[in-house]
C-alpha distance (Angstrom), angle and dihedral (degrees) to the residues before:
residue distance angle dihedral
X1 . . .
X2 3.96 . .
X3 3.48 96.8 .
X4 3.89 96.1 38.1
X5 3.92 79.1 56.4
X6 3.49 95.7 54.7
X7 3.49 106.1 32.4
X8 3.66 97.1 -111.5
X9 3.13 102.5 -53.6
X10 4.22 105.1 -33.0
X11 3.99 96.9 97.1
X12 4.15 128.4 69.1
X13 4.02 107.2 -139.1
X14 3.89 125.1 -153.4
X15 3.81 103.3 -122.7
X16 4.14 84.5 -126.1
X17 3.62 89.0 70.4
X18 4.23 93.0 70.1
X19 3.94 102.5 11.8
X20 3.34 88.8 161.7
X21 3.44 100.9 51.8
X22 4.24 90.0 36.8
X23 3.65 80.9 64.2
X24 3.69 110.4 36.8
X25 4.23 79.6 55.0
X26 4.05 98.5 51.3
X27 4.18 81.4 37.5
X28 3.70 89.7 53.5
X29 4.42 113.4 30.6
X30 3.84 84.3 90.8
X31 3.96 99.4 54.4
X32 3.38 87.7 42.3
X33 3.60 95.6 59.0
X34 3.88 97.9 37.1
X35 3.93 72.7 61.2
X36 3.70 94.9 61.1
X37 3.75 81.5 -132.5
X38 3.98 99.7 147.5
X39 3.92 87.1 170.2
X40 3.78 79.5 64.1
X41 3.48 102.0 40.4
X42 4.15 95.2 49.9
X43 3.14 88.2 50.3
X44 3.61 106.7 47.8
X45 3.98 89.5 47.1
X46 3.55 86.6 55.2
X47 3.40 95.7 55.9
X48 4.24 91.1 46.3
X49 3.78 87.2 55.1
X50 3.94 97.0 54.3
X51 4.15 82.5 49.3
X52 3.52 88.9 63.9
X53 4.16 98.5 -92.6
X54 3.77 114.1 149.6
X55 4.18 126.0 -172.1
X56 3.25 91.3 -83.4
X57 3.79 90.0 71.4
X58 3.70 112.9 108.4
X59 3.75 93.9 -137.8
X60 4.34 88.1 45.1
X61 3.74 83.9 53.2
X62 3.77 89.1 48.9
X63 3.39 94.2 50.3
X64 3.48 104.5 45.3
X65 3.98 91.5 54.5
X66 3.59 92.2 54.5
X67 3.56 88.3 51.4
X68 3.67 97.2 49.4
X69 3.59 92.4 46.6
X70 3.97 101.4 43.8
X71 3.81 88.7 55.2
X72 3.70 108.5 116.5
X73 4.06 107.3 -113.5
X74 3.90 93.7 -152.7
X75 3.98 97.8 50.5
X76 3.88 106.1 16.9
X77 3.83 90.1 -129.9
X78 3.87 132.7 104.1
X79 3.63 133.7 -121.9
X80 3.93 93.4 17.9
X81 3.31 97.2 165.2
X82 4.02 97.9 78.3
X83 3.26 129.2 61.8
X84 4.07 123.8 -60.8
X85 3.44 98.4 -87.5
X86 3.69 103.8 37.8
X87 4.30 80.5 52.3
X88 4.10 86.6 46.1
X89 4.17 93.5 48.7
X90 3.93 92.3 50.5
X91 4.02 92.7 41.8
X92 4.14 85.7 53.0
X93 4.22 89.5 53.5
X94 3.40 88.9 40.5
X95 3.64 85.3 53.5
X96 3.31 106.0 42.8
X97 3.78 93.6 45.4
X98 3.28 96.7 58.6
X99 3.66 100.7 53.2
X100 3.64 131.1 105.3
X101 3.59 103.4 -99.3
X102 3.77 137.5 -142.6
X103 3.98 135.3 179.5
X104 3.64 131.7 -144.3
X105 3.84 100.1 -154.8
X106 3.72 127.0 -42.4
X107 4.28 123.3 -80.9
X108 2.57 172.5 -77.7
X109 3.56 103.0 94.1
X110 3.33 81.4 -152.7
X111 3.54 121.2 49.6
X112 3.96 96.6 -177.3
X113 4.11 91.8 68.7
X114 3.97 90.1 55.8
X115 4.28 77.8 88.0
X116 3.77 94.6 50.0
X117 3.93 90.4 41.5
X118 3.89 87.5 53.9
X119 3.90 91.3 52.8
X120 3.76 89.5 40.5
């Protein structure tokens, strides 16, 4: 829903437009990574970031370090021990997550589920 919001990645949101799901994500980062669940972890971060959290954010920062540190010295990738695309998808969170990021306006992308959002 977060990234459908914010066209993957283009669009701020207002953490009042999902505060469920704003909360279920800062609730959640830290299981995630006692998981060792970088797929998890990228994305969460990602998620934190379009609601507005920067690096100073304790959870960013604690996401970040797990995803520096679970990176596989030998082939630079993460998750390697599944099959190549389950090993591509977390490399591309961990990615993403990582990266310096910049907004091109705030979301919804689409301004005609704001209603259902409000009902939801």
């Amino acid at each position: 829903v977060v990234f459908t919001l914010n066209n993957w990645g283009e669009l701020a949101l207002e953490p009042e437009l999902l505060p469920h799901e704003h909360l279920f994500i800062r609730e959640n980062l830290g299981v995630a990574v006692r998981e060792r669940d970088a797929h998890l972890v990228g994305e969460y971060v990602e998620c934190l970031r379009a609601f507005g959290s920067d690096d100073s954010d304790p959870l960013i920062q604690l996401g970040m370090t797990f995803l520096l540190r679970a990176q596989d010295p030998n082939t630079h990738r993460w998750d390697v021990g599944g099959d190549a695309y389950t090993s591509y998808h977390a490399t591309m969170v961990a990615c993403q997550a990582l990266l310096v990021h910049t907004h091109r306006g705030y979301g919804p992308g689409l301004p005609s589920c704001v209603a259902v959002l409000e009902k939801w």
